[in-house]
C-alpha positions as CSV (number, residue, x, y, z in Angstrom):
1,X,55.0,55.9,-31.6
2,X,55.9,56.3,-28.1
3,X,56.6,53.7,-25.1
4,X,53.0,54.0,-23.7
5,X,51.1,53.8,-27.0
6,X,52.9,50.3,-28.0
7,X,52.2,49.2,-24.8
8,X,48.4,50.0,-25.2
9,X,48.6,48.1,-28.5
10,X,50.2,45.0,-27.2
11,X,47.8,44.8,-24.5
12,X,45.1,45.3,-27.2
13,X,46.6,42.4,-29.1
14,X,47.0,40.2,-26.0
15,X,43.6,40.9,-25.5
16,X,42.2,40.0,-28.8
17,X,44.3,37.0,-28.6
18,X,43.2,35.6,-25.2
19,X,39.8,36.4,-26.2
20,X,39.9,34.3,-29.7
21,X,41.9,31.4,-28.3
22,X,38.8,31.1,-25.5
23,X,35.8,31.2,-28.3
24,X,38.5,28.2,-29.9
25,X,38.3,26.8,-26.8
26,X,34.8,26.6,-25.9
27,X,34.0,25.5,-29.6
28,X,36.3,22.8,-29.6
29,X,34.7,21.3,-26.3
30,X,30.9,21.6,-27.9
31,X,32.6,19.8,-30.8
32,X,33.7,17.0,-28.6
33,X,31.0,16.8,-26.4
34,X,28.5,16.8,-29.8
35,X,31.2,13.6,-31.1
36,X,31.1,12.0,-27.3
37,X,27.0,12.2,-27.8
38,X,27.0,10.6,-30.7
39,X,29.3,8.0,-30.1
40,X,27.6,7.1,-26.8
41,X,24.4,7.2,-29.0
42,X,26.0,4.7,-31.8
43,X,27.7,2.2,-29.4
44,X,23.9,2.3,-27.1
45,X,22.0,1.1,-30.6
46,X,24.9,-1.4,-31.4
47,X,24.5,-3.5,-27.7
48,X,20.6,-3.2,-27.8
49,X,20.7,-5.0,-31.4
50,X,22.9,-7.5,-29.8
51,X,21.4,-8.0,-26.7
52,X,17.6,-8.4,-28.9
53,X,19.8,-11.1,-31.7
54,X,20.8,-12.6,-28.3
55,X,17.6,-12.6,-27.0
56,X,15.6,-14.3,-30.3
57,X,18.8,-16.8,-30.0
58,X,18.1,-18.1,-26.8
59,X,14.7,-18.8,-27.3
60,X,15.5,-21.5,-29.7
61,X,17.1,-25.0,-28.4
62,X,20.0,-24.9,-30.5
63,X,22.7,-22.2,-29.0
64,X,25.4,-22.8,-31.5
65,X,23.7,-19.9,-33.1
66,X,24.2,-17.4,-30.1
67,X,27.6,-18.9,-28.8
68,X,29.0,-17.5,-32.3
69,X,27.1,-14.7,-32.1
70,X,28.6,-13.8,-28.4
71,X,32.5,-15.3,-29.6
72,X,32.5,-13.1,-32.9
73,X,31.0,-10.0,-30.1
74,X,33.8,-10.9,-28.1
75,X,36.2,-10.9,-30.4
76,X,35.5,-7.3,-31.7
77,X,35.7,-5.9,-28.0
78,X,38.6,-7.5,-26.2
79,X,41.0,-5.6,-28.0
80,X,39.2,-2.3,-27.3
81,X,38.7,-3.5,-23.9
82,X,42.3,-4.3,-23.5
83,X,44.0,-1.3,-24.4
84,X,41.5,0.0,-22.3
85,X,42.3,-1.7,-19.2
């Protein structure tokens, strides 16, 4: 094999390997941004049950009902919303 023929082929492997680490790439970032949808989807459905339970809870006179509601919601979130901040 001669000097200019090896360096064809590692250029032709280079190639081939910038190539396939770009199509990783771009695959990994739909993957995310498919997760990222869903996530945003999930966490959207969760506060809109919340904010209707909180609703039909302060309609009635007695609040005990929603403060616990809200205090056990709190509860779950100030962590996240901690390491967060």
């Amino acid at each position: 094999m001669t000097r200019t023929g090896f360096r064809r082929d590692v250029r032709r492997f280079l190639t081939w390997l910038v190539g396939f680490l770009i199509v990783l790439i771009l695959t990994l970032l739909l993957f995310l941004r498919f997760q990222w949808t869903r996530a945003w989807i999930s966490t959207s459905v969760y506060h809109q049950a919340l904010e209707g339970v909180c609703g039909q809870l302060s309609d009635r006179e007695d609040n005990l009902e929603l403060r616990k509601a809200i205090g056990t919601w709190q509860l779950a979130v100030a962590p996240e919303l901690q390491a967060a901040g």
